[in-house]
C-alpha positions in Angstrom: 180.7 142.3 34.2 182.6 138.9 34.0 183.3 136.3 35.9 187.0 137.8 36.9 185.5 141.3 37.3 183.0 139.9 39.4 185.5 138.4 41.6 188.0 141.3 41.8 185.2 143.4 43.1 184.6 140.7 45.5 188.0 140.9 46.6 188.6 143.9 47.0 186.4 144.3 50.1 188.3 144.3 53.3 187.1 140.7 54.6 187.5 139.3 58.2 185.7 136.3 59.1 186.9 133.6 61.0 187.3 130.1 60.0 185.7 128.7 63.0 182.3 128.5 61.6 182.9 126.6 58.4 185.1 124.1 60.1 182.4 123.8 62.9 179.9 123.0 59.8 182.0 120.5 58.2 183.2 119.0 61.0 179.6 118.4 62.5 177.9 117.7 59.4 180.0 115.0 57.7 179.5 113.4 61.3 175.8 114.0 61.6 174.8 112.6 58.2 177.9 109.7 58.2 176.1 108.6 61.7 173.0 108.9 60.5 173.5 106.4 57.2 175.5 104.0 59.7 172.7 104.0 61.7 170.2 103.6 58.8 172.3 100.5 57.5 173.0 98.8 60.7 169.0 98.7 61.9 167.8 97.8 58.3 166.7 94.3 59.1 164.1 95.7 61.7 162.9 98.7 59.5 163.2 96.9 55.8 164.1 99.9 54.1 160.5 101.0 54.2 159.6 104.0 52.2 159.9 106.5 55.2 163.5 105.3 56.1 164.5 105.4 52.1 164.0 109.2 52.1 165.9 109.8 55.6 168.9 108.1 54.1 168.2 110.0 50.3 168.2 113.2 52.8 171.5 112.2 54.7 173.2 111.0 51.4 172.5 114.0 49.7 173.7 116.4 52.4 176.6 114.4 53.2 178.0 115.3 49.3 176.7 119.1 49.7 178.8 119.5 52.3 181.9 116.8 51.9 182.1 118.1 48.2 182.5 122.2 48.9 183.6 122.5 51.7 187.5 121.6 51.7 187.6 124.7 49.1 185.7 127.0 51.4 188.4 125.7 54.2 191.3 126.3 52.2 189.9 129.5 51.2 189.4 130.6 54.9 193.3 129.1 55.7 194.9 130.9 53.3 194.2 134.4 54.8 191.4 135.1 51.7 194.1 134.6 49.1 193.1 131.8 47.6 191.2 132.8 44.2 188.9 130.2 42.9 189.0 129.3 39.4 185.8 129.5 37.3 185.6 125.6 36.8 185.5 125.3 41.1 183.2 128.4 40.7 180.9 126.5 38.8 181.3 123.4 40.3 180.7 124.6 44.1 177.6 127.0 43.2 176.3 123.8 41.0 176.5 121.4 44.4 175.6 124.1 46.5 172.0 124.7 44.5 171.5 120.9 43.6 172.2 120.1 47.8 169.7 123.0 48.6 166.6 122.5 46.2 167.1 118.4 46.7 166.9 118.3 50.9 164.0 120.8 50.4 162.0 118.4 47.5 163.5 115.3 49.6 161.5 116.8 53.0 158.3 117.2 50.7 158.6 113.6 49.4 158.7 112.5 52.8 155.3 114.9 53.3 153.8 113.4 50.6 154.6 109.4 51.3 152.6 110.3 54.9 150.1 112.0 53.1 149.3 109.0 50.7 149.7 106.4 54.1 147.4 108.3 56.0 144.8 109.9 53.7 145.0 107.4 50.9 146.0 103.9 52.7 144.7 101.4 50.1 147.0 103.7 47.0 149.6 103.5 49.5 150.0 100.2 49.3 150.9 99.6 45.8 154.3 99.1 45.2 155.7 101.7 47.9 159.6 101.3 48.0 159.5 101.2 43.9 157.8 104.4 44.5 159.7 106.1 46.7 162.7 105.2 44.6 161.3 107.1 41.4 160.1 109.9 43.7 163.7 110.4 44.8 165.4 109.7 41.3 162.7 112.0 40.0 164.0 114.7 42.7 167.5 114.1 41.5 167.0 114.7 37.9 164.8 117.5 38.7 166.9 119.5 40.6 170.4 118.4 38.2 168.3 120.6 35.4 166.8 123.7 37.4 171.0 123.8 39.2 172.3 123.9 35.9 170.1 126.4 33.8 173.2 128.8 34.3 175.5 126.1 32.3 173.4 126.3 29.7 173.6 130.1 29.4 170.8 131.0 31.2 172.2 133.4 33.9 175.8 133.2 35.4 177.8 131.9 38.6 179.0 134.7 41.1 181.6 134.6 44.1 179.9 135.9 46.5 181.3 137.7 50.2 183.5 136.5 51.3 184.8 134.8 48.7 184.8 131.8 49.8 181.0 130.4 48.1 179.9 130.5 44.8 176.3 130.5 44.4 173.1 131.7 41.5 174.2 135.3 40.7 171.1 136.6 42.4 173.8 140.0 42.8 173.5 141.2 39.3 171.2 143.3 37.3 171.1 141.1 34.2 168.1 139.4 32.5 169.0 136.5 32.2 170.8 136.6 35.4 167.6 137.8 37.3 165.5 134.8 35.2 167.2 132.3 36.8 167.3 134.1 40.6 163.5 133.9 39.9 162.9 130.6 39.0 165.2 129.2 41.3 163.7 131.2 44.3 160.1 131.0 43.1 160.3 126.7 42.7 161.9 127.0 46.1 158.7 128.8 47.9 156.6 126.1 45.8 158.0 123.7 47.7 158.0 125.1 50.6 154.5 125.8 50.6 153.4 122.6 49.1 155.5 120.8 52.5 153.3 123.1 54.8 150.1 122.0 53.3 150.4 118.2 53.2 151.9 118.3 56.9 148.9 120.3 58.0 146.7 118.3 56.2 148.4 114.6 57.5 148.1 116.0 61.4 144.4 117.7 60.9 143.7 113.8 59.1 145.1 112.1 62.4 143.0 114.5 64.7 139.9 113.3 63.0 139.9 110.0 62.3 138.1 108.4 64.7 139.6 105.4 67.0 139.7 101.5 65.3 139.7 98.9 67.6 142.3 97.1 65.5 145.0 99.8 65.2 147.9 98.4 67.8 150.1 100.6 69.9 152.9 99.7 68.3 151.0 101.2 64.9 150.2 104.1 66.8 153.6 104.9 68.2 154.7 104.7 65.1 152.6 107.3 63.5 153.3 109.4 65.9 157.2 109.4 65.8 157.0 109.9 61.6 154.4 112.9 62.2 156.8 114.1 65.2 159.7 113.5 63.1 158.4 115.6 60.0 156.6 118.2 62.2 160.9 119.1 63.4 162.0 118.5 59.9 159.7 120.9 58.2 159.7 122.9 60.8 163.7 123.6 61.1 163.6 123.7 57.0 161.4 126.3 57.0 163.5 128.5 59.2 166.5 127.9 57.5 165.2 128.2 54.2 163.4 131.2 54.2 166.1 133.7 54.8 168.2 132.2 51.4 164.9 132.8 49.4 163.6 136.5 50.6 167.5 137.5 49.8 167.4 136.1 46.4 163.9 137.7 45.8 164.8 141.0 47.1 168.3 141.2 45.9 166.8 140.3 41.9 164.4 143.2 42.3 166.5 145.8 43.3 168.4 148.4 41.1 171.3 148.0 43.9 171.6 144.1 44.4 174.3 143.3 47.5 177.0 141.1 48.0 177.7 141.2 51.9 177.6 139.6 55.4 173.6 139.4 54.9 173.8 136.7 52.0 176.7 134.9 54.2 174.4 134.8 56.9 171.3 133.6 54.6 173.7 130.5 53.3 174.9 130.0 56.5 171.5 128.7 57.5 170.7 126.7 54.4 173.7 125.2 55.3 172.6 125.0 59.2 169.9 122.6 58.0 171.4 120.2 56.3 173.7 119.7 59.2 171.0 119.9 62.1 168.6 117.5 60.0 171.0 114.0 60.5 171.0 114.8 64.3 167.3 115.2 64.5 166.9 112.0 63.3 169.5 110.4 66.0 167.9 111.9 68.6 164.4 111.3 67.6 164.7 107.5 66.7 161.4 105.7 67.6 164.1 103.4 69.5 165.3 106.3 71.3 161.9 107.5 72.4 160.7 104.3 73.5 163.7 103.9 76.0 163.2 107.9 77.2 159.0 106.9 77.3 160.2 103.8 79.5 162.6 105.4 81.7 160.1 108.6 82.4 157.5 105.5 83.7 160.1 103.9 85.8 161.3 107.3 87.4 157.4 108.1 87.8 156.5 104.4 89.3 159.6 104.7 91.8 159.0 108.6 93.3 155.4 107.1 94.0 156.0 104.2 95.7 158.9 106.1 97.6 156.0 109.0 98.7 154.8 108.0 102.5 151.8 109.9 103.7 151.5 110.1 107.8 148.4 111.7 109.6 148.2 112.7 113.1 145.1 110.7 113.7 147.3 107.5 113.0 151.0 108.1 114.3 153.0 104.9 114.1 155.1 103.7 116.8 158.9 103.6 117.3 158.8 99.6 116.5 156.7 100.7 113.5 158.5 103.4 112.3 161.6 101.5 112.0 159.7 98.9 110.3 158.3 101.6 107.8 161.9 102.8 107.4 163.5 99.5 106.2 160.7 98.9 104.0 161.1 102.4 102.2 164.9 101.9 101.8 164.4 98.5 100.3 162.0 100.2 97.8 164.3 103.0 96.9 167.3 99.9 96.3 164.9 98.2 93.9 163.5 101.4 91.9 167.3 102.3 91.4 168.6 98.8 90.5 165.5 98.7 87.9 166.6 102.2 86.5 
């Protein structure tokens, strides 16, 4: 079946879906990863483009043109009441971005893995040349994921419009060979990597659990550590959910005699798509900056509810002269705790 068959088909399906959710999407994640750059670029003279903060803006950059690139077509789609067809070039094009925006934020989150992996378990390789590293991890990434996104352009497999016509996307919906090759590799390099993320996570916090105390290690070290290993314990962990669902479709779709084309791989895309908008706000909310002030502000609301706490016995009563005198000191202790906050 060609590419117009395959779309015909699609088509011909009674569709209704609303265009709230994609504009929702776009809306929120050109703003989450444009914020999340801005933010990136404006603190750079305190972080000094270190490797960790190289790979958050290779994450936001890379999201930023999955989304900024497809979506106006999937908008337009949606506007024009499903009768919008999309030509095989913007077929292409959008499943191309779509798998290259994918497989990169997933290798991207394990490069991030790894770089804490080599800091923490391997500290004196670590310190060889870490930004030039980090750059050839992610241009390594890039090229990687240009080559397995466009196996179909070079014949291997084919491009399908999938429900409800508004993506295109692997055709992981056919019963081809070559077709079925490429769902496989694609899906298969995909668990890969999300296995491989799992491991060196586990393996960075089970490292940090055992390493015993040094008496030179500052706070400001250790607070640090702990915001990256916080940070990439809800990266990993929201990529994981959101990934999942895209691969067990593709698996289960290119190993049955009757592959689908419904709401189910809408809803699996969906939440691929979910992550790269969710991941630029988990970084503005979790900024080490952010949970320094929220650490600071918990002490300051702790240090003020104690000192307004007064503890009277019967044994030791005060009198009116001291009770007034008790009063006026407690009021001037609550004006001062809530100036401070």
């Amino acid at each position: 079946m060609n590419f117009s068959q395959n779309l015909n088909h699609t088509l011909q399906k009674k569709v209704s879906e609303s265009i709230v959710p994609p504009v929702l999407q776009c809306s929120f994640g050109i703003l989450g990863n444009l914020t999340a750059i801005v933010l990136l670029c404006v603190s750079s003279r305190r972080h000094k483009w270190k490797p960790f903060h190289r790979f958050v803006c290779g994450l936001a950059v890379t999201d930023l043109c999955g989304i900024a690139f497809v979506y106006p077509a999937v908008i337009v789609r949606y506007a024009s009441g499903f009768t919008y067809d999309y030509p095989k070039e913007l077929c292409e094009f959008v499943s191309f971005v779509f798998s290259f925006s994918f497989m990169s934020s997933a290798l991207i989150v394990s490069g991030m893995s790894l770089d804490r992996f080599l800091a923490i378990v391997y500290p004196h390789l670590y310190r060889n040349s870490p930004k030039r590293r980090t750059n050839a991890i992610l241009f390594a990434i890039w090229l990687f994921t240009a080559i397995i996104s466009s196996l179909n352009l070079m014949g291997l497999g084919s491009v399908k419009n999938f429900y409800p016509g508004s993506w295109c996307f692997i055709n992981f919906a056919s019963t081809g060979f070559l077709e079925r090759l490429n769902t496989y590799i694609y899906s298969v390099v995909g668990f890969i990597v999300m296995a491989g993320t799992a491991f060196l996570n586990i393996a960075v916090v089970v490292t940090v659990c055992r390493r015993p105390k040094v008496s030179k290690d500052t706070p400001k070290g250790k607070r640090n550590e702990i915001f990256v290993i916080i940070f990439l314990f809800s990266i990993v962990t929201l990529f994981s959910i959101c990934w999942i669902p895209l691969m067990v479709r593709m698996l289960i779709n290119a190993s049955s005699s009757n592959p689908r084309n419904g709401p189910e791989e809408l809803l699996a895309v969906r939440m691929t798509i979910t992550n790269a908008i969710i991941d630029p706000w988990i970084y503005i909310i979790l900024r080490k900056e952010n949970l320094v002030k929220m650490s600071r502000l918990q002490e300051r609301l702790y240090d003020c509810l104690r000192l307004r706490t007064v503890y009277t016995t019967t044994e030791s009563l005060p009198t009116k002269d001291e009770s007034n005198a008790i009063e006026g000191s407690a009021a001037n202790t609550a004006t001062t705790c809530s100036t401070e906050l």
